[in-house]
C-alpha positions as CSV (number, residue, x, y, z in Angstrom):
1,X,-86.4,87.6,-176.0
2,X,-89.7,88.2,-174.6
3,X,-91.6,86.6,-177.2
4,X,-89.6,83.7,-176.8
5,X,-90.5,83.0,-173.2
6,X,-94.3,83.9,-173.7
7,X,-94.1,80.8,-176.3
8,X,-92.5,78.4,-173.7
9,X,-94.5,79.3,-171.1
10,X,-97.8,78.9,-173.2
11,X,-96.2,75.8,-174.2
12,X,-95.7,74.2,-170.8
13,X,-99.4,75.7,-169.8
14,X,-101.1,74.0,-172.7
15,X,-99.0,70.9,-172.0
16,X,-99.8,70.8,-168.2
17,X,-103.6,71.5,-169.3
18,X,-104.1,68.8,-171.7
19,X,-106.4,66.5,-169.5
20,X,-108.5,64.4,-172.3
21,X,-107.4,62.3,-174.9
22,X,-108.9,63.7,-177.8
23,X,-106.7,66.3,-177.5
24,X,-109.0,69.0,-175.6
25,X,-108.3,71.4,-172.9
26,X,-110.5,72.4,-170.5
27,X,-109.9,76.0,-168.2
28,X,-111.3,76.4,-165.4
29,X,-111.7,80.0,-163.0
30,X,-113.9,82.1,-161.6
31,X,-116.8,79.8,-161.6
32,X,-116.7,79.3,-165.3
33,X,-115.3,76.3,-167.5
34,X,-114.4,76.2,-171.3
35,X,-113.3,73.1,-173.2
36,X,-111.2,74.2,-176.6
37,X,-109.2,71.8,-179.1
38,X,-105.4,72.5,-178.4
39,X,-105.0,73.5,-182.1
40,X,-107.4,76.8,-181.4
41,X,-105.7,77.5,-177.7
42,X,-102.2,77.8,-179.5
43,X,-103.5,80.2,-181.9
44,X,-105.5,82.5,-179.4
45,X,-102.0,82.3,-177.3
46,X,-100.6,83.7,-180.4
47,X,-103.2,86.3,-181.3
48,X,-102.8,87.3,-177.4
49,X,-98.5,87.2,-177.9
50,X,-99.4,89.7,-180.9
51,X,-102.0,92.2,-178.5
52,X,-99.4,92.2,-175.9
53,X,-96.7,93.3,-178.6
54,X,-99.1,95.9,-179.8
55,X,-100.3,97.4,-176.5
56,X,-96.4,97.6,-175.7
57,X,-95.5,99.6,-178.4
58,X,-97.3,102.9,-177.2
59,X,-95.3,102.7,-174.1
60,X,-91.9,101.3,-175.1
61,X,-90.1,104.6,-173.8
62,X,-90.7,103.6,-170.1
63,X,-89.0,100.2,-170.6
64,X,-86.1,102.3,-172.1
65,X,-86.2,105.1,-169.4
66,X,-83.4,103.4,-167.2
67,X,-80.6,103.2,-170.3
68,X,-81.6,106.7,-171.7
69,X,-80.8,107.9,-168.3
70,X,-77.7,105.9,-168.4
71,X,-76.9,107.0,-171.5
72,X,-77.7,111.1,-171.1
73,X,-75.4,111.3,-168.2
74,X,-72.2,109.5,-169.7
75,X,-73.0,111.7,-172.3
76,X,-72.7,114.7,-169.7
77,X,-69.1,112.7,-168.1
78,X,-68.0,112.5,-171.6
79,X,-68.6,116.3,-173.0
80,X,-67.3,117.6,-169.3
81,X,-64.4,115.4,-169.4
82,X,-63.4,116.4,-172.7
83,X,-63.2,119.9,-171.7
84,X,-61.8,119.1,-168.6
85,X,-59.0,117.2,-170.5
86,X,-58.6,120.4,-173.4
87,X,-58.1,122.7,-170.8
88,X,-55.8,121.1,-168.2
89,X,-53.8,119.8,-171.9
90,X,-53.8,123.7,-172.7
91,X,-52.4,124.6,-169.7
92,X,-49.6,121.6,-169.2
93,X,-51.1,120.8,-165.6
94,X,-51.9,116.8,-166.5
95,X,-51.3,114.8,-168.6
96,X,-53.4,112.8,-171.7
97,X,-52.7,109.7,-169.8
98,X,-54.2,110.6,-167.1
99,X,-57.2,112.1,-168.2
100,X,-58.0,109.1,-170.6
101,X,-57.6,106.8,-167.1
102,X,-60.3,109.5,-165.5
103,X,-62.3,108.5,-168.7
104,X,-62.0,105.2,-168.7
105,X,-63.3,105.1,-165.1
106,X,-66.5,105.6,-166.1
107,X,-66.4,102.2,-168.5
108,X,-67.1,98.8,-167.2
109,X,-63.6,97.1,-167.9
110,X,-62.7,95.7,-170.5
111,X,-64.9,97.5,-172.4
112,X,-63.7,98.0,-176.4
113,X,-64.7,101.5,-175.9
114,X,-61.1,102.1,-174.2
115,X,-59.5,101.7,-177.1
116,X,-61.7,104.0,-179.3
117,X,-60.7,107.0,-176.1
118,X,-56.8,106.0,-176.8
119,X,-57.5,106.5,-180.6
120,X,-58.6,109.8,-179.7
121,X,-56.7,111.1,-177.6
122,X,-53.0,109.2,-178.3
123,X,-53.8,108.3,-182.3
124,X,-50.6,106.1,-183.6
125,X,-51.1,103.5,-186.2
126,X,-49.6,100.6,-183.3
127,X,-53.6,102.0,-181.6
128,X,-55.1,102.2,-185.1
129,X,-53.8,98.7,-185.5
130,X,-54.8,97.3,-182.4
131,X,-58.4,98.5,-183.4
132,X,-58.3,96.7,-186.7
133,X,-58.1,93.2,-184.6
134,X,-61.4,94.2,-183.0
135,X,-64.8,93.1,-184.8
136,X,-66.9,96.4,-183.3
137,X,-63.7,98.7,-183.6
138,X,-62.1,97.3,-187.2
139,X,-63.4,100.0,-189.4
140,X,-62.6,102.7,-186.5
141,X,-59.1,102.0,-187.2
142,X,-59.2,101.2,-190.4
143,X,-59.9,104.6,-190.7
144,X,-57.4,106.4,-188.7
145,X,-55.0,104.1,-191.0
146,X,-56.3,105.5,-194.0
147,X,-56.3,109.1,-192.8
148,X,-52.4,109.4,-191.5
149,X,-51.6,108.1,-195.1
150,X,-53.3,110.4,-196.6
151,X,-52.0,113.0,-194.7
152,X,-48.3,111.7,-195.8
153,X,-49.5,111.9,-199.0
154,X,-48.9,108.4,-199.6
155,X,-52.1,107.8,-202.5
156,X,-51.1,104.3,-203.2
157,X,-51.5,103.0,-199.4
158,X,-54.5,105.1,-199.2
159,X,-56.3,103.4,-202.0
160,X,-55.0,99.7,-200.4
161,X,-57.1,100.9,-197.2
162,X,-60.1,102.1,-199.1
163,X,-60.3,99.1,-201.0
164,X,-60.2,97.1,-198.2
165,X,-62.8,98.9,-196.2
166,X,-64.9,99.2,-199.3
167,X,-64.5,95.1,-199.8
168,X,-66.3,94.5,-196.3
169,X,-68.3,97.8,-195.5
170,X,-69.4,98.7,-198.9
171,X,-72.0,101.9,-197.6
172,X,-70.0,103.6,-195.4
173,X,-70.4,107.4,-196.7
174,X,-66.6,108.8,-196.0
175,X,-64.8,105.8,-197.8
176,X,-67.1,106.1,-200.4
177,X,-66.0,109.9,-200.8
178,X,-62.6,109.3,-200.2
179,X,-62.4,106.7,-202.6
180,X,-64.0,109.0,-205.6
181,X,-61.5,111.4,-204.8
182,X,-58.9,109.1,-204.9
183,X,-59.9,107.9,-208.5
184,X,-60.5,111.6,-209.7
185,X,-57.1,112.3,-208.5
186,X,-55.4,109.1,-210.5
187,X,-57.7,110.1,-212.8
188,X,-59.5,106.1,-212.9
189,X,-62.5,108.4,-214.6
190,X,-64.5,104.7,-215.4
191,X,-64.5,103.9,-212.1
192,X,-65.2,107.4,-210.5
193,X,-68.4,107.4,-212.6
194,X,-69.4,104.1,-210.5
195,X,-68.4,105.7,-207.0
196,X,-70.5,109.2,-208.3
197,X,-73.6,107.1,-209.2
198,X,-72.9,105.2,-205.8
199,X,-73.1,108.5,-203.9
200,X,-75.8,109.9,-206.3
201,X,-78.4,107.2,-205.2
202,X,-77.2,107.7,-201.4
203,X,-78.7,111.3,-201.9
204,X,-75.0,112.5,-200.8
205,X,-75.3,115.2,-203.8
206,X,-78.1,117.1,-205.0
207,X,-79.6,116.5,-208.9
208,X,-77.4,119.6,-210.2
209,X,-74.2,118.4,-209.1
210,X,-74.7,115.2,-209.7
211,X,-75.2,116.1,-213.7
212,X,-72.5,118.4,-213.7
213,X,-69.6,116.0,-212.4
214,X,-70.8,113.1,-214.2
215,X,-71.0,115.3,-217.7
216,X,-67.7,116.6,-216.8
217,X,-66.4,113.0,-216.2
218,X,-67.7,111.8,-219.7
219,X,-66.1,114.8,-221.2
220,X,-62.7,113.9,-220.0
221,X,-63.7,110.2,-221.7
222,X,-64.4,111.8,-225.0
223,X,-67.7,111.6,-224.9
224,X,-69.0,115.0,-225.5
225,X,-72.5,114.1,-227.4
226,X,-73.4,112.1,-223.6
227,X,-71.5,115.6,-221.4
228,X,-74.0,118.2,-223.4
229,X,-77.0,115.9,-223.4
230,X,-77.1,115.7,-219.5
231,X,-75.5,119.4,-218.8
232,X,-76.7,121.9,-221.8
233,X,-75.5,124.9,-219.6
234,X,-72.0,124.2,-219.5
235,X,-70.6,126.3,-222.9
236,X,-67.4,123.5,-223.0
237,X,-69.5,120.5,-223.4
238,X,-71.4,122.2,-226.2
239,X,-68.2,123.2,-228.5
240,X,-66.8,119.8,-228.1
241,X,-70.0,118.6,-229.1
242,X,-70.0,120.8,-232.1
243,X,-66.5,120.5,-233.1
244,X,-67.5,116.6,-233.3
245,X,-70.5,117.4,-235.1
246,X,-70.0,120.0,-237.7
247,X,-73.0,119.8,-239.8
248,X,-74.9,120.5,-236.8
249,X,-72.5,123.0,-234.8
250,X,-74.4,125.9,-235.4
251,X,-77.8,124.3,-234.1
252,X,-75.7,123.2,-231.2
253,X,-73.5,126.1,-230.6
254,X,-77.0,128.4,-231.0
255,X,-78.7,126.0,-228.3
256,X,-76.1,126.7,-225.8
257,X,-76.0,130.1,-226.2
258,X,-79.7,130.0,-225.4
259,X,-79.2,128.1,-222.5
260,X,-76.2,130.5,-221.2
261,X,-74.5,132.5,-223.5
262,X,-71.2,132.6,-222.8
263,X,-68.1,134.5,-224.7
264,X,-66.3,130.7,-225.4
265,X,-69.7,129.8,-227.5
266,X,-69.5,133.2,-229.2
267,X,-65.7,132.7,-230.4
268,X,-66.9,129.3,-231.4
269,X,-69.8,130.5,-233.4
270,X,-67.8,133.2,-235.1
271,X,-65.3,130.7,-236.1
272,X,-67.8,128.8,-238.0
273,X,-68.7,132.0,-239.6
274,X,-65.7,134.0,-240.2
275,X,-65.3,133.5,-243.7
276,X,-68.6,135.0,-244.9
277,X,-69.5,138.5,-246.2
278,X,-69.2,140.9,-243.2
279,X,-72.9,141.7,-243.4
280,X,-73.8,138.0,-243.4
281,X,-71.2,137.7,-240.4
282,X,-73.4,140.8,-238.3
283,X,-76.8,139.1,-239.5
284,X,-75.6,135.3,-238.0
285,X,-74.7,136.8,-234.8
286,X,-78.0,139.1,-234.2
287,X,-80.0,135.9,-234.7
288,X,-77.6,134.0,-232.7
289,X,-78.5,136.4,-229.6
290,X,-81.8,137.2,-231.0
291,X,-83.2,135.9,-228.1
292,X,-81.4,137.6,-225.3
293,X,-79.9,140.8,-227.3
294,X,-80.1,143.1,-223.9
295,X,-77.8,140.6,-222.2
296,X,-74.2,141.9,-221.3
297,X,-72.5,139.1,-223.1
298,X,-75.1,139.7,-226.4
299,X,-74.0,143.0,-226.1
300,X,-70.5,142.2,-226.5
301,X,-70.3,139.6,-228.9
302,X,-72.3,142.0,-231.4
303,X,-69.8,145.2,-230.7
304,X,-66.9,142.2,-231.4
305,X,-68.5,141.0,-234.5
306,X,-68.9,144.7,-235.4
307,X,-65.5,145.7,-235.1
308,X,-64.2,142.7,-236.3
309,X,-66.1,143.4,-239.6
310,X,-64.7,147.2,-239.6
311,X,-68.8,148.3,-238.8
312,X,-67.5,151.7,-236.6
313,X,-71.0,153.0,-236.2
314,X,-72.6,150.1,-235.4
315,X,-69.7,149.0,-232.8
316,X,-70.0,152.4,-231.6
317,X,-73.7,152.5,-231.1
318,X,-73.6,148.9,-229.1
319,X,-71.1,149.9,-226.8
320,X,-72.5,153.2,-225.8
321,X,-75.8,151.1,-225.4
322,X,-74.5,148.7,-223.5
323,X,-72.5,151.6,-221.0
324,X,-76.1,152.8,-220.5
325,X,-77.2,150.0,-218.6
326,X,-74.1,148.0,-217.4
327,X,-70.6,149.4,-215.7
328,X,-67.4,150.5,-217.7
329,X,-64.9,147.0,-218.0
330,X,-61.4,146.3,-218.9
331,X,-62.4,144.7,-222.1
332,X,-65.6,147.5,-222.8
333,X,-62.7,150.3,-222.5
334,X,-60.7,148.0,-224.8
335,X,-63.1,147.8,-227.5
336,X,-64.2,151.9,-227.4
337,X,-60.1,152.6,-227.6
338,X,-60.3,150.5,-230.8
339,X,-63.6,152.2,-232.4
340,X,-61.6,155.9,-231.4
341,X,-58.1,154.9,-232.7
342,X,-59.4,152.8,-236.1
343,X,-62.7,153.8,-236.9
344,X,-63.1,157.6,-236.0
345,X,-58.9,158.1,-235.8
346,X,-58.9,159.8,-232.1
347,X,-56.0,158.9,-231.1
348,X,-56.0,160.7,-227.7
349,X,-60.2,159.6,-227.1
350,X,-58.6,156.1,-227.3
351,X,-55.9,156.9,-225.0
352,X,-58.5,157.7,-222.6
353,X,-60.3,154.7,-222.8
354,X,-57.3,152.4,-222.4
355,X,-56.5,154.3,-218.9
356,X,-60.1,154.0,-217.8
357,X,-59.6,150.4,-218.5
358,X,-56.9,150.0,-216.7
359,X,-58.8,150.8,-213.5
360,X,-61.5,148.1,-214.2
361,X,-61.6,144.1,-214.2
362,X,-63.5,142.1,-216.2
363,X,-66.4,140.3,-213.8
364,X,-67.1,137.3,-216.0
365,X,-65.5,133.9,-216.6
366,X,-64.7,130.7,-215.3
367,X,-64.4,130.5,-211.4
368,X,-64.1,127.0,-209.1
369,X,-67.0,127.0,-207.2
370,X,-64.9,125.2,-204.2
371,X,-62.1,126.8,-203.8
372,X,-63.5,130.4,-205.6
373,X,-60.1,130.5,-207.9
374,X,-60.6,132.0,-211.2
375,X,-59.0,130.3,-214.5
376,X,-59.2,131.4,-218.0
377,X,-60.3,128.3,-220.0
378,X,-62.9,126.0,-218.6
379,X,-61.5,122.7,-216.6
380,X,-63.4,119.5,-216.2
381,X,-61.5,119.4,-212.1
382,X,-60.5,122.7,-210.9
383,X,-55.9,122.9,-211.3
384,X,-56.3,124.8,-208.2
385,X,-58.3,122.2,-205.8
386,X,-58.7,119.0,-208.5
387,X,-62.5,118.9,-207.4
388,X,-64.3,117.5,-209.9
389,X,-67.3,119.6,-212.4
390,X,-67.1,122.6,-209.7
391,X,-65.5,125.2,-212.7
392,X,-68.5,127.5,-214.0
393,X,-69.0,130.0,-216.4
394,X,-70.0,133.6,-214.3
C-alpha cells in the first residue's frame, strides 16, 4: 500500500513540475536549481521508492509494535480464559455458554473467530457445518467433520472428507497423514505409496522410515527384488527375494545375514542346504556366519545346524561357548536338554535344562516399534496397531 501512494504522489509531483515543453523539469530550493528530463526524475523517484523500502526493513518491528502488543495480550485473555473456563466447567459453577460469551467479548463482532470458539468448546457437526460455509473457517470444519467420523468408525465417510479436503488444500500435513492411513487400512497400497512419497518430500519422516514403509509397501505388491534393494536389513524382504530368485538365494540370503543375521535367514539358508552331506551342511553355515561367528544368533544357528546333523560334541562345545559370554534362554536350555537326552543319553542333565528353561524367555524376534507388541513371523503393518513397516527384527 505504501508503495502505491509514493507512486501517485511522485506522479502528481512530476506532473505539477513539468514547466517546459520539451518535457524538462526544473526543482527549485535552498538557493539551488536543477533542470532533469522527466524520463530520469521517474527513475531516481524509483531508485529513492527502493532506498526508502531498504532503510525500512531494519526497523520494521516498530511499525509492528502496536499489533504484537495487541496480539500478546489476547493471547494472555485467551490462555487465562481457557483456564478460567476448565475450572469453573470442573466445578459445575457456569456454564460453556457463558464462558464462550466472556470469550467472545474480547472479539470485534462479527468476527469468524466466534465460530472457531463454538467449535471448541460446543463441537457438533450442525457447528462443523456452519464452518464449512466460511471461506477462512472451511477446512476448520472440515476437519472436525472428518474426525467425529472417524471416531464412529465410519472409514467410507472419512475418506469422502479427506478427498475433499485434499481436492482444494492439497499440503495440509494431517489430511495428508490421515489419508495414508486410511489407504493402508483399505489396503489401496498403489496409492499409499503416492501419499508416503508425498510426506517423504514434506520431510514429515526421516530417510530410515521412509525406506522401510515404502519396502514394506512394495512387498505386500509382490515386488520383493524393489523391497530388498531399498531395505537390505529387513531378513523378510531378503527370503522373498530369494525364494523368487533361486539360483541366486544363497548370495542373497548370505547378504542379509551380513547385513543383520537374523534366525528367519538362517532357517532359510538351511533349507537350501538340507539335503547335503552333514559335514557340507556344518561347513555352508560356518561360512555363512563367517563374518560375525561371536554373534548370539551365529552362535545359535551353528549349535542348530550341529544338532540337526547329530554333531554332539561340536553342538556341545557351541553352546557352552556361547553360555560363556551371553545369558541362559528358553531355546539355549532347549538345545543343551537335546545334546544331554540324544547325544550323551542324560536323561536327568536334560531334565535340568528343560526346568532352567522354563524360567527364561527368549529376547529376540519381531516386535512393533509403535505399539511395542511382539509377533512371531514378520508383518509388513503391525495386526496389533496396522501401522505400516514399524515390525523389526530384535
Amino acid at each position: 500500500m505504501l508503495k502505491i501512494i509514493l507512486f501517485l504522489i511522485a506522479m502528481f509531483v512530476t506532473g505539477f513540475l513539468i514547466v517546459h515543453e520539451n518535457w524538462t523539469v526544473t526543482l527549485q530550493g535552498f538557493g539551488y536549481e536543477v533542470t532533469l528530463s522527466t524520463v530520469l526524475l521517474i527513475v531516481l523517484i524509483f531508485i529513492g521508492i527502493y532506498l526508502i523500502q531498504l532503510i525500512k526493513k531494519p526497523f520494521s518491528w516498530l511499525f509492528g509494535f502496536k499489533k504484537r502488543k495487541h496480539t500478546k495480550n489476547f493471547i494472555k485473555k485467551e490462555n487465562y480464559l481457557t483456564f478460567v473456563l476448565k475450572t469453573l466447567l470442573d466445578q459445575n459453577n457456569t456454564s460453556i455458554q457463558e464462558i464462550l460469551k466472556q470469550k467472545k467479548a474480547l472479539l470485534p463482532k462479527k468476527d469468524i473467530r466466534h465460530l472457531l470458539l463454538e467449535a471448541l468448546f460446543t463441537p457438533s457437526k450442525e457447528v462443523f457445518l456452519n464452518l464449512t460455509h466460511h471461506k477462512d473457517t472451511e477446512l476448520a470444519g472440515l476437519r472436525g467433520l472428518y474426525f467425529m467420523e472417524k471416531e464412529k468408525g465410519n472409514i467410507k465417510e472419512s475418506e469422502k472428507i479427506i478427498s475433499r479436503i485434499l481436492e482444494k488444500y492439497s499440503n495440509v500435513l494431517w489430511a495428508i497423514k490421515e489419508n495414508y492411513e486410511i489407504q493402508t487400512l483399505q489396503r489401496d497400497w498403489a496409492n499409499a505409496l503416492l501419499s508416503l512419497e508425498k510426506l517423504f518430500k514434506m520431510k514429515q519422516i526421516s530417510k530410515n522410515e521412509y525406506l522401510n514403509q515404502k519396502a514394506s509397501l512394495l512387498y505386500i505388491q509382490g515386488k520383493f527384488k524393489d523391497a530388498y534393494l531399498l531395505n537390505r536389513t529387513n531378513p523378510a524382504f531378503a527370503i522373498a527375494y530369494a525364494k523368487e530368485n533361486p539360483s541366486y538365494a544363497k548370495t542373497i540370503l548370505t547378504t542379509s545375514w551380513n547385513n543383520e543375521p537374523s534366525w528367519d535367514v538362517y532357517l532359510a539358508y538351511y533349507n537350501l542346504i538340507k539335503t547335503l552331506p552333514a559335514e557340507k551342511q556344518i561347513k555352508a553355515v560356518q561360512k555363512l556366519i563367517a563374518k560375525n561367528k561371536e554373534f548370539r544368533i551365529s552362535m545359535l544357528a551353528l549349535a542348530d545346524i550341529a544338532i540337526k546333523t547329530e554333531n554332539w560334541r561340536l553342538a556341545k562345545e557351541t553352546l557352552e561357548s556361547y553360555l560363556q559370554s551371553y545369558p541362559l534362554t528358553k531355546t539355549v536350555a532347549s538345545m543343551m536338554a537335546n545334546v544331554a537326552r540324544n547325544g550323551w543319553h542324560h536323561e536327568q542333565e536334560a531334565k535340568e535344562w528343560e526346568a532352567k528353561g522354563s524360567e527364561t524367555d527368549d529376547k529376540y524376534g519381531w516386535m512393533c516399534l509403535n505399539c511395542n507388541q511382539k509377533t512371531s513371523v514378520w508383518y509388513p503393518s503391525c495386526p496389533h496397531c496396522n501401522k505400516i513397516g514399524q515390525v523389526i527384527y530384535r
